[in-house]
TITORSE-127300 format. One record per atom (N, C-alpha, C, O, CB): y, z, x; residue number from 1; atom name. Coordinates in steps of 0.05 Angstrom, whole numbers, plus 5000, padded with zeros to 4 digits. Glycine has a CB too. Example, Ala and Ser with C-alpha at 12.3 -4.5 7.8 and 13.67 -1.06 7.14 Angstrom:
2
yy,zz,xx,pos,site
4886,5156,5264,1,N
4910,5156,5246,1,CA
4934,5156,5264,1,C
4934,5169,5285,1,O
4911,5181,5226,1,CB
4955,5142,5257,2,N
4979,5143,5273,2,CA
5001,5157,5258,2,C
5023,5161,5268,2,O
4988,5114,5282,2,CB
***
This chain:
137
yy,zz,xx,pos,site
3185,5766,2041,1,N
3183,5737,2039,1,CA
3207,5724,2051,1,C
3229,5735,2052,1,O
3179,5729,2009,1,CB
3202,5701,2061,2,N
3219,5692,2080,2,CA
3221,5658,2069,2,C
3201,5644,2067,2,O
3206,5699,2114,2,CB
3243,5652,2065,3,N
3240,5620,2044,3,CA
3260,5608,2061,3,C
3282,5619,2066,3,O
3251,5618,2004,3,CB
3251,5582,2072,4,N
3279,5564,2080,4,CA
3281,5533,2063,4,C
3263,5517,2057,4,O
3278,5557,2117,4,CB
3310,5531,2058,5,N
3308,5513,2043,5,CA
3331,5490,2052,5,C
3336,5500,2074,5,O
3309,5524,2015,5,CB
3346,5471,2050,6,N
3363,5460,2057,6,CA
3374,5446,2031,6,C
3362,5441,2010,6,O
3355,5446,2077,6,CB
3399,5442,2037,7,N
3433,5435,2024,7,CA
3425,5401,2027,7,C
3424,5383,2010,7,O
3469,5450,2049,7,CB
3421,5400,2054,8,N
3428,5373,2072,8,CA
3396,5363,2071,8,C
3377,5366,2055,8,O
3443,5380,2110,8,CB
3400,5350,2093,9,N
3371,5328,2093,9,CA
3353,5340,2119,9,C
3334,5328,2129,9,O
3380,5287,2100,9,CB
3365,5368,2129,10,N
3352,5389,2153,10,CA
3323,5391,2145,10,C
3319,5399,2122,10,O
3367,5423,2153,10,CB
3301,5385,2160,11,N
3272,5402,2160,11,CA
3277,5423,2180,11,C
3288,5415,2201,11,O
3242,5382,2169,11,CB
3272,5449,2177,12,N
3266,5459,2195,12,CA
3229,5456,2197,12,C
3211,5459,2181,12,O
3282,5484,2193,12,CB
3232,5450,2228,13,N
3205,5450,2255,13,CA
3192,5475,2256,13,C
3208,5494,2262,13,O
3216,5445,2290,13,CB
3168,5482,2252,14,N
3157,5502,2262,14,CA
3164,5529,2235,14,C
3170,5552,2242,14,O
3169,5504,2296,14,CB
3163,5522,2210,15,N
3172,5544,2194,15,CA
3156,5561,2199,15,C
3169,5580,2207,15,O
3174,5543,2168,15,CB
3133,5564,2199,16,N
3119,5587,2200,16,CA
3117,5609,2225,16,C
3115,5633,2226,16,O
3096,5579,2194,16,CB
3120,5587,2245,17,N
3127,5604,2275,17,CA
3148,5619,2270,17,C
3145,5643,2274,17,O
3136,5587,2302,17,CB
3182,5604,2256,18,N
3205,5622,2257,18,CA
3201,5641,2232,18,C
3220,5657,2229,18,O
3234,5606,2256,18,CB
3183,5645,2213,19,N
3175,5665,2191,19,CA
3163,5687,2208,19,C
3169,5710,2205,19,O
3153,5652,2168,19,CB
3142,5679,2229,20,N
3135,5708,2255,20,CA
3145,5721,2264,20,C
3143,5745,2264,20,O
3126,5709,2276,20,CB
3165,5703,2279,21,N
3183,5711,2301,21,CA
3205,5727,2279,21,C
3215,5748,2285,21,O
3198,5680,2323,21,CB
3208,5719,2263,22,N
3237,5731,2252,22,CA
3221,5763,2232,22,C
3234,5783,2227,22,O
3259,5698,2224,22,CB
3192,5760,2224,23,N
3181,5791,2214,23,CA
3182,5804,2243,23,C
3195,5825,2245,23,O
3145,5794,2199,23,CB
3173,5796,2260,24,N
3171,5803,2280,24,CA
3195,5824,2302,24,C
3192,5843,2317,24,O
3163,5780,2287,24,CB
3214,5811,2296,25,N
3246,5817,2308,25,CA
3248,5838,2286,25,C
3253,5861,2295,25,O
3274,5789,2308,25,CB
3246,5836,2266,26,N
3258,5857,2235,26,CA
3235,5880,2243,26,C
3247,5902,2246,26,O
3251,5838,2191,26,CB
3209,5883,2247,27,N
3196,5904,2258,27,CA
3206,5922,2280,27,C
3206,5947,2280,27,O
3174,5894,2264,27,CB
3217,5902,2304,28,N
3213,5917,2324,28,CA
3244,5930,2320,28,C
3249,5948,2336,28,O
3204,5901,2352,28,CB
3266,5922,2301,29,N
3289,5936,2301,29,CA
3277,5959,2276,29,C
3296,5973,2269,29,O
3317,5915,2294,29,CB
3258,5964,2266,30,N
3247,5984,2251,30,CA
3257,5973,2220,30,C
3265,5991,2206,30,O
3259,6016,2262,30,CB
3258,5950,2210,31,N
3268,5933,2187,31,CA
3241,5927,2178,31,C
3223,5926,2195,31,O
3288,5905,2194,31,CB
3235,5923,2147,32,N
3223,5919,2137,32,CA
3241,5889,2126,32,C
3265,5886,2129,32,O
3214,5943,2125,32,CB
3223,5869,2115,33,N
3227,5837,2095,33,CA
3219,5840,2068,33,C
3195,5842,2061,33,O
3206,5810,2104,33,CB
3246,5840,2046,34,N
3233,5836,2025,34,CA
3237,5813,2008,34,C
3221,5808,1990,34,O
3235,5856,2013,34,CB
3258,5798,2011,35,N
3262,5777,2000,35,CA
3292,5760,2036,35,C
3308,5776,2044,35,O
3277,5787,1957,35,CB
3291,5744,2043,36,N
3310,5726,2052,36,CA
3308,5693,2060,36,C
3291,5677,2068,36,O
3317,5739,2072,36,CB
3340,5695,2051,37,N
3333,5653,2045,37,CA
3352,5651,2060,37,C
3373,5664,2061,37,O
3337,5632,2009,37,CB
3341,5625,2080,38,N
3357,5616,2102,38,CA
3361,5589,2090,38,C
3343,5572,2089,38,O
3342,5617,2133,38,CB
3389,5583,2080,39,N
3398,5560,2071,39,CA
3410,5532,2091,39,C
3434,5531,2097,39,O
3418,5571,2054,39,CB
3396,5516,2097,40,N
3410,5497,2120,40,CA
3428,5473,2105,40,C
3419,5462,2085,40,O
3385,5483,2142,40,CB
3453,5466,2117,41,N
3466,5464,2105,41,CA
3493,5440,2120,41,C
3491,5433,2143,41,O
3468,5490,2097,41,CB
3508,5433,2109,42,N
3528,5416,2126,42,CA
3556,5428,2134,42,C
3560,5451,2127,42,O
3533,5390,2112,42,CB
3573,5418,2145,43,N
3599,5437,2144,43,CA
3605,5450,2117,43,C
3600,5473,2110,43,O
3626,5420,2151,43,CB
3620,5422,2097,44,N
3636,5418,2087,44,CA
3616,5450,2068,44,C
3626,5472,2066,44,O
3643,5385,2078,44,CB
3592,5442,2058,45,N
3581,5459,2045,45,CA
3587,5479,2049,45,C
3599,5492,2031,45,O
3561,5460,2044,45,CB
3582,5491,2076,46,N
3595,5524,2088,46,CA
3621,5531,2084,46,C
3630,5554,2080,46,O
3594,5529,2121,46,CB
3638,5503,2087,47,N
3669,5518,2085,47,CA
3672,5523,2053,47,C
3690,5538,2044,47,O
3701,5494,2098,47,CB
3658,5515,2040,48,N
3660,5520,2014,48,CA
3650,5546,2003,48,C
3658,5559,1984,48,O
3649,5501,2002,48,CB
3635,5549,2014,49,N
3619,5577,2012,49,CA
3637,5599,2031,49,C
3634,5623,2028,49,O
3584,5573,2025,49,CB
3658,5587,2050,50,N
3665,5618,2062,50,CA
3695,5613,2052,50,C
3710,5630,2060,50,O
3659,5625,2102,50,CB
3709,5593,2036,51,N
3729,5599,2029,51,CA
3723,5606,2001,51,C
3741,5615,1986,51,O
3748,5582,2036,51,CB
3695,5600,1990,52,N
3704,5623,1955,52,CA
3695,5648,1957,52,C
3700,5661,1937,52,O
3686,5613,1921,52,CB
3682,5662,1974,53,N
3674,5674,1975,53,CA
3679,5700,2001,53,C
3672,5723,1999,53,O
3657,5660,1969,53,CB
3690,5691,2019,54,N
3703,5699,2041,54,CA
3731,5700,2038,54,C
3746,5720,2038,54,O
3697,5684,2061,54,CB
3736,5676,2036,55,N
3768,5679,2040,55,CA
3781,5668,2068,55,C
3803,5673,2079,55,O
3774,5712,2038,55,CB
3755,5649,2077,56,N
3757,5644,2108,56,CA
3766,5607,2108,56,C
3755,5588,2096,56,O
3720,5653,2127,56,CB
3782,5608,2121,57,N
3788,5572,2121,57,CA
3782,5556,2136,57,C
3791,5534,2144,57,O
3811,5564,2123,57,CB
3764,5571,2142,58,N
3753,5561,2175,58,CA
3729,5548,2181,58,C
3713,5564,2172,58,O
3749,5583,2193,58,CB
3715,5528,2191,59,N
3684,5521,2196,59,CA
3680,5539,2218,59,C
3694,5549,2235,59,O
3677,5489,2205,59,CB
3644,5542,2210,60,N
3637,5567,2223,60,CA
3602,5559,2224,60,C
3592,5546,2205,60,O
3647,5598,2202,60,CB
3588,5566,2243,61,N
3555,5552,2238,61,CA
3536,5576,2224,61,C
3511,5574,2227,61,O
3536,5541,2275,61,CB
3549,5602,2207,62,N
3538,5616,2190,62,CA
3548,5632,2170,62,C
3572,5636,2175,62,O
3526,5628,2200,62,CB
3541,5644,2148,63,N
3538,5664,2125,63,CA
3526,5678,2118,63,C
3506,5670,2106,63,O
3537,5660,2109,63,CB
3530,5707,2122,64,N
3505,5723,2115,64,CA
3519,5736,2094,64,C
3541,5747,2094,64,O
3490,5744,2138,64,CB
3498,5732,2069,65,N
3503,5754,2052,65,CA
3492,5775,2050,65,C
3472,5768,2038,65,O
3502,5750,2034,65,CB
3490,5801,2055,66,N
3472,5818,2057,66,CA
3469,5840,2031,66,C
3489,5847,2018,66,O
3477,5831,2083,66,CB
3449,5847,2026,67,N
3441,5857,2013,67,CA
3419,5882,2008,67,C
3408,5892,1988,67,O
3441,5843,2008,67,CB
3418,5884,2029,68,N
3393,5910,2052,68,CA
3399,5926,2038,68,C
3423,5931,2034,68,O
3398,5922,2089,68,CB
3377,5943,2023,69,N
3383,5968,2022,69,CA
3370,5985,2040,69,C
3348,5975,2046,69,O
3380,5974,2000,69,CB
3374,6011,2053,70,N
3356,6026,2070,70,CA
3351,6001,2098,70,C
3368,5988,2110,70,O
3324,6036,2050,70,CB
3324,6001,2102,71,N
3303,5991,2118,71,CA
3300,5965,2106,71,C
3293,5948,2123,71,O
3278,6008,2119,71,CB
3302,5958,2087,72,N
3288,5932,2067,72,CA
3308,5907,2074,72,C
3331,5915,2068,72,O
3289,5940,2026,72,CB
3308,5887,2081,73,N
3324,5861,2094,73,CA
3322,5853,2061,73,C
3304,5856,2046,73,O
3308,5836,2124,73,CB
3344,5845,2058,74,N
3345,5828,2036,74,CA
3370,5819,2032,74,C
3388,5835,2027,74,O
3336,5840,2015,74,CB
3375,5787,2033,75,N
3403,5767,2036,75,CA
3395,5741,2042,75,C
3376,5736,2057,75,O
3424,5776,2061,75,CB
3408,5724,2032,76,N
3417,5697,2043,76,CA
3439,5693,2061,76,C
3462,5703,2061,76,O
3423,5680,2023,76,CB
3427,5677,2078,77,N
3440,5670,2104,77,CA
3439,5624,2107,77,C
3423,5607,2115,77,O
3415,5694,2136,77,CB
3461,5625,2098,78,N
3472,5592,2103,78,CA
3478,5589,2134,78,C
3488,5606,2148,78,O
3504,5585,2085,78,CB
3472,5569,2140,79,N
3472,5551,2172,79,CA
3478,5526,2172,79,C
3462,5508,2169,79,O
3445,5550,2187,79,CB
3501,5523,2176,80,N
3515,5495,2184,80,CA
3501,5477,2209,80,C
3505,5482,2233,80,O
3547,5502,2195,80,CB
3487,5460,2202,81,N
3459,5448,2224,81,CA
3487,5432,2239,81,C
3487,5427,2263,81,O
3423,5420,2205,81,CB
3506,5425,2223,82,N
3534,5404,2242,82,CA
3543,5428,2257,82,C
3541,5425,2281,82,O
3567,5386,2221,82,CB
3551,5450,2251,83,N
3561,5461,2269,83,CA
3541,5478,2295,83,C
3548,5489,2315,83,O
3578,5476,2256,83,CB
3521,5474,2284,84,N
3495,5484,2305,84,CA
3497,5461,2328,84,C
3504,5463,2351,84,O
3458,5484,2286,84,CB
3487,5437,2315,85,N
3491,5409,2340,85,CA
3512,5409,2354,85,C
3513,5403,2378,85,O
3492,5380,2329,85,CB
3539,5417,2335,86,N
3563,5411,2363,86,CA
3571,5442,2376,86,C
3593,5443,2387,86,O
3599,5393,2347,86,CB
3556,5463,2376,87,N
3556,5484,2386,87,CA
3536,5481,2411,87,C
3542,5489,2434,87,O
3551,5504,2365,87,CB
3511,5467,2404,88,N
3494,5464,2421,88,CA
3514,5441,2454,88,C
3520,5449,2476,88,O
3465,5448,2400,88,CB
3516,5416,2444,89,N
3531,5410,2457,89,CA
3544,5421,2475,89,C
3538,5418,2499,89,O
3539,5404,2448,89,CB
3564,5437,2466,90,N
3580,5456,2470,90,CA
3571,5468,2498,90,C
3579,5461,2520,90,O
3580,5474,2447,90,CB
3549,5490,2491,91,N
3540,5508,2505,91,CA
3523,5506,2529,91,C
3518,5520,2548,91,O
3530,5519,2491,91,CB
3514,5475,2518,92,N
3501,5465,2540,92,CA
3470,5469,2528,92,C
3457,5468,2549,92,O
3508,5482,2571,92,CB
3457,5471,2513,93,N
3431,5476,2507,93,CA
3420,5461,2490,93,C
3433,5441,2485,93,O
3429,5498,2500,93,CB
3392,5462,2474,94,N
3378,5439,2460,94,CA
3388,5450,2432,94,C
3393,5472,2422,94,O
3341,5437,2465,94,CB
3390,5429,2425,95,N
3386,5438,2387,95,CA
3368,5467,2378,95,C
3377,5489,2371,95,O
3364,5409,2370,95,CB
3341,5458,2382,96,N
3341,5487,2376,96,CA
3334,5509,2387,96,C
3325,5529,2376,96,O
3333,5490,2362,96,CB
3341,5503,2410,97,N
3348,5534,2422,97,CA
3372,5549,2407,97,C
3372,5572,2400,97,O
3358,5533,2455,97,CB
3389,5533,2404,98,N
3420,5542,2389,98,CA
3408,5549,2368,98,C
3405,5574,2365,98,O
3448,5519,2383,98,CB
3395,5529,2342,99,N
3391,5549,2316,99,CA
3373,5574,2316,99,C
3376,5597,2309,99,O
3379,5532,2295,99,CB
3355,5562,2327,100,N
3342,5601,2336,100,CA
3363,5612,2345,100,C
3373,5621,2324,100,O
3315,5610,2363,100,CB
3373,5615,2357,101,N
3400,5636,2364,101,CA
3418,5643,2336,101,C
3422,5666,2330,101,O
3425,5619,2389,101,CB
3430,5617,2318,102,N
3438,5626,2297,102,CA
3419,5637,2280,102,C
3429,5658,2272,102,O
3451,5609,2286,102,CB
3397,5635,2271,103,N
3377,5647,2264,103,CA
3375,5667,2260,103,C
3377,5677,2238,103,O
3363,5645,2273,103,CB
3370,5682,2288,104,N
3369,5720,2295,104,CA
3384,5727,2290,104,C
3380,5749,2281,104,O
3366,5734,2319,104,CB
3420,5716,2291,105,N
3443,5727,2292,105,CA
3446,5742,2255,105,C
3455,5763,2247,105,O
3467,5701,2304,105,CB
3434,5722,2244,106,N
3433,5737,2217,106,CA
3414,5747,2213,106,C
3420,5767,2201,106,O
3436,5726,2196,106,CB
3393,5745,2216,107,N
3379,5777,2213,107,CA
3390,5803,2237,107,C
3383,5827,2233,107,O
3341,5772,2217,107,CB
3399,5798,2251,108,N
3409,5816,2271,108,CA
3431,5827,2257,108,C
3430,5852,2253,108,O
3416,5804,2299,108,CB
3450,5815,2248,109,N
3471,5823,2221,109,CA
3471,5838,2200,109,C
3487,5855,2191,109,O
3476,5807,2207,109,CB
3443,5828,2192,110,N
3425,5847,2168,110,CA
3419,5870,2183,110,C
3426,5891,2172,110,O
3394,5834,2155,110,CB
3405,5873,2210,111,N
3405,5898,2226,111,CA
3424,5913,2222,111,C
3412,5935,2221,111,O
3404,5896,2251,111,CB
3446,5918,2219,112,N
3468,5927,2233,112,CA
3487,5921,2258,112,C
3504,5937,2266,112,O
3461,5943,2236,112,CB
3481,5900,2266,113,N
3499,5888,2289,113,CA
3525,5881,2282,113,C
3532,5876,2259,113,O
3487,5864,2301,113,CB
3533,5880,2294,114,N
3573,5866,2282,114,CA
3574,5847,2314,114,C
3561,5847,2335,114,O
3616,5905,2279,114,CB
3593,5833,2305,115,N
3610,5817,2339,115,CA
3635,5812,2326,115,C
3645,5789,2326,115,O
3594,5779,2355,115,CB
3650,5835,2313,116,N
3678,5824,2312,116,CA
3694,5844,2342,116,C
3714,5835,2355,116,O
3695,5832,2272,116,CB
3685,5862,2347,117,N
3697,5878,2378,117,CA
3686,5863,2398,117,C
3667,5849,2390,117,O
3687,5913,2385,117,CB
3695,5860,2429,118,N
3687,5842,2454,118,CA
3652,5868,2461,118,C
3632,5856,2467,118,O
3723,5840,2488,118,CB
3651,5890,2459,119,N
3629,5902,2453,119,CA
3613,5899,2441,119,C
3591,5896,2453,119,O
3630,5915,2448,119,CB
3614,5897,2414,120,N
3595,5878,2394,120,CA
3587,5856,2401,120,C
3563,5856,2408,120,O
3606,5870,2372,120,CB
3596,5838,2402,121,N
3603,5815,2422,121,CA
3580,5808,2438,121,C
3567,5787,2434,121,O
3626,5822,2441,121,CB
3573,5831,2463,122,N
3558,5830,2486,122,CA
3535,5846,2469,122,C
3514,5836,2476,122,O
3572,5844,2515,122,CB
3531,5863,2454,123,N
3517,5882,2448,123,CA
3492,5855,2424,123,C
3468,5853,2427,123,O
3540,5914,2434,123,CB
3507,5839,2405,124,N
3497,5819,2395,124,CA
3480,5802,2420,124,C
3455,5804,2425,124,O
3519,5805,2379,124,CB
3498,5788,2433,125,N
3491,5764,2453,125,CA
3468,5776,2466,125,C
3451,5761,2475,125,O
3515,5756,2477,125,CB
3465,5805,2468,126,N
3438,5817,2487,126,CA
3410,5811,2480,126,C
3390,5803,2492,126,O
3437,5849,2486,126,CB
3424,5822,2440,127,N
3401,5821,2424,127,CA
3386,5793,2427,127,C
3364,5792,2438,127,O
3410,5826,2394,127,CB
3400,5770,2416,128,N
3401,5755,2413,128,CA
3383,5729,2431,128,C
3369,5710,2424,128,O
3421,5760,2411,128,CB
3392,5739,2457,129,N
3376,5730,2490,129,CA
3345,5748,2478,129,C
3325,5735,2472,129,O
3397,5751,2532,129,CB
3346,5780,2476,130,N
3320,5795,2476,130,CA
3306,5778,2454,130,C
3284,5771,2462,130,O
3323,5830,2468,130,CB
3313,5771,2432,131,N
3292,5754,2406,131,CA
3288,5729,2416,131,C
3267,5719,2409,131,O
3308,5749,2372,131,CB
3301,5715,2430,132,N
3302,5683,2450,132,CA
3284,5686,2462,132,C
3267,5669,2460,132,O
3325,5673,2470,132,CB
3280,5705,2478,133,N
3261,5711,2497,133,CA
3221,5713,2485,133,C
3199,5704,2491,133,O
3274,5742,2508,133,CB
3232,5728,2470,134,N
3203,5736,2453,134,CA
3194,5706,2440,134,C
3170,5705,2435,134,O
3210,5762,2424,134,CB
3206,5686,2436,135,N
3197,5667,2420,135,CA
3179,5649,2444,135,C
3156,5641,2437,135,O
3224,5650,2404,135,CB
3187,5646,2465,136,N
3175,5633,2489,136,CA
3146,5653,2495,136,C
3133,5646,2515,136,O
3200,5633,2516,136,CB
3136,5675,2481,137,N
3117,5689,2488,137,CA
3095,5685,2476,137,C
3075,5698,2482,137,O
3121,5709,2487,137,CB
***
């Protein structure tokens, strides 16, 4: 089961498409879904959540808590929709192209992915383009 809910005044568009796309990505990395909540949310909310709980002082446009055991996905994952918009900006791309990108990045997390090495890094960003890709299909 796959639940999104918001902090802020965020709808996410198209829930049920990103409920496919995201069983869909968790299959083809050989992941099974048994419970995850995608929390949308504002900065201030996230820095609050990654400095009690992290230890991080920093704004950031996600949180994964994970909780997977084996094959089985199971975690909440918070998304800063402010830091998604001024990332988008940023990058040059639409709104939500960027949150689908933050999106995958936590279940890709829950996979086993990391991006704290410049390897990880590229090895995420691949994934990341490969699940982007699939959503346009």
């Amino acid at each position: 089961m796959i639940e999104f809910s918001s902090q802020n005044d965020f709808v996410l568009e198209q829930s049920e498409r990103v409920d496919s796309w995201l069983k869909a990505a968790a299959l083809k990395e050989s992941y099974g879904i048994d419970s995850l909540g995608y929390v949308f949310c504002s900065d201030d909310f996230l820095l609050e959540i990654n400095q009690q709980f992290l230890d991080h002082d920093t704004l950031t446009d996600i949180v994964t808590f994970d909780y997977t055991e084996g094959t089985i996905l199971n975690g909440e994952i918070y998304i800063s929709t402010d830091r998604v918009a001024d990332n988008a900006k940023d990058f040059n791309v639409d709104f939500d192209t960027e949150l689908r990108r933050v999106i995958i990045h936590g279940l890709l997390h829950m996979c086993g992915y990391g991006d704290k090495t410049e390897d990880e890094k590229t090895r995420m960003r691949s994934k990341e383009d490969e699940y982007l890709a699939l959503w346009d299909v």
